[in-house]
C-alpha positions in Angstrom: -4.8 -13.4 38.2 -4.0 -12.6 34.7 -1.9 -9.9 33.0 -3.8 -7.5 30.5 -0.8 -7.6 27.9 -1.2 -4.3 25.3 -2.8 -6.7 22.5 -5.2 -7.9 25.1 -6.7 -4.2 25.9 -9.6 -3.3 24.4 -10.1 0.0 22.6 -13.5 2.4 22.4 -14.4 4.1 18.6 -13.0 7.4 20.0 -9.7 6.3 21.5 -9.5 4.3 17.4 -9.9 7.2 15.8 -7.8 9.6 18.0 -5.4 7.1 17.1 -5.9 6.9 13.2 -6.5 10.8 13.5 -10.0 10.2 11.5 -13.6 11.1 12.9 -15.6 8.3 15.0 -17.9 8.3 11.9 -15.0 7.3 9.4 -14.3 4.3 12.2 -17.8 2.7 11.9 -17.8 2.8 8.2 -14.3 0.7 8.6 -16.1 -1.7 11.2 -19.2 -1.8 8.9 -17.4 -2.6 5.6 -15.4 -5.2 7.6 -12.0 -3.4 7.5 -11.5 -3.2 10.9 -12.7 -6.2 13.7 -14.8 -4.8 16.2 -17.2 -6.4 19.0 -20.3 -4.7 20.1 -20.3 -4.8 24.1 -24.0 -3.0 24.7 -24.1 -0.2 22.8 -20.0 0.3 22.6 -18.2 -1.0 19.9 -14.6 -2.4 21.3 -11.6 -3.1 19.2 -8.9 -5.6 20.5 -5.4 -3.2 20.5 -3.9 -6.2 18.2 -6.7 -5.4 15.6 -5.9 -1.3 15.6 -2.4 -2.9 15.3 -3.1 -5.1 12.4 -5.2 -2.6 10.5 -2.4 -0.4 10.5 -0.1 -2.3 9.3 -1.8 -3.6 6.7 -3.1 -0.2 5.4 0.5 0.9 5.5 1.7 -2.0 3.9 -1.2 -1.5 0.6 -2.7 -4.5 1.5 -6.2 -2.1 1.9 -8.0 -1.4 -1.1 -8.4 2.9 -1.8 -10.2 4.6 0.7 -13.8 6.2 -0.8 -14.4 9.4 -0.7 -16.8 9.7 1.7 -14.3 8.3 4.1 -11.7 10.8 3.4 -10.5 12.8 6.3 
């Protein structure tokens, strides 16, 4: 039997955006606009806990291009 390591755990829209403290709304757009890597499992999006870990680094680093407006929080 396997180990689920932290990067292996998958993550729900609302636990991402608890996390970034942005509305589930603001976390599709990122999905939808390619920003953040995201699998559809039914009707749930799931983001790999390496992903939320890489996005965040990379938005901290200024690797991400400006935020719109509309995805202001």
């Amino acid at each position: 039997m396997c180990a689920i390591t932290m990067e292996d755990k998958e993550l729900t829209i609302t636990q991402v955006a608890y996390r970034l403290s942005v509305s589930e709304m603001t976390v599709k757009r990122r999905i939808d606009a390619g920003r953040i890597q995201a699998r559809k499992e039914g009707n749930e999006w799931r983001i790999k806990e390496s992903e939320l870990q890489r996005y965040i680094r990379s938005t901290e680093s200024g690797e991400m291009k400006a935020v719109r407006p509309e995805e202001e929080e």
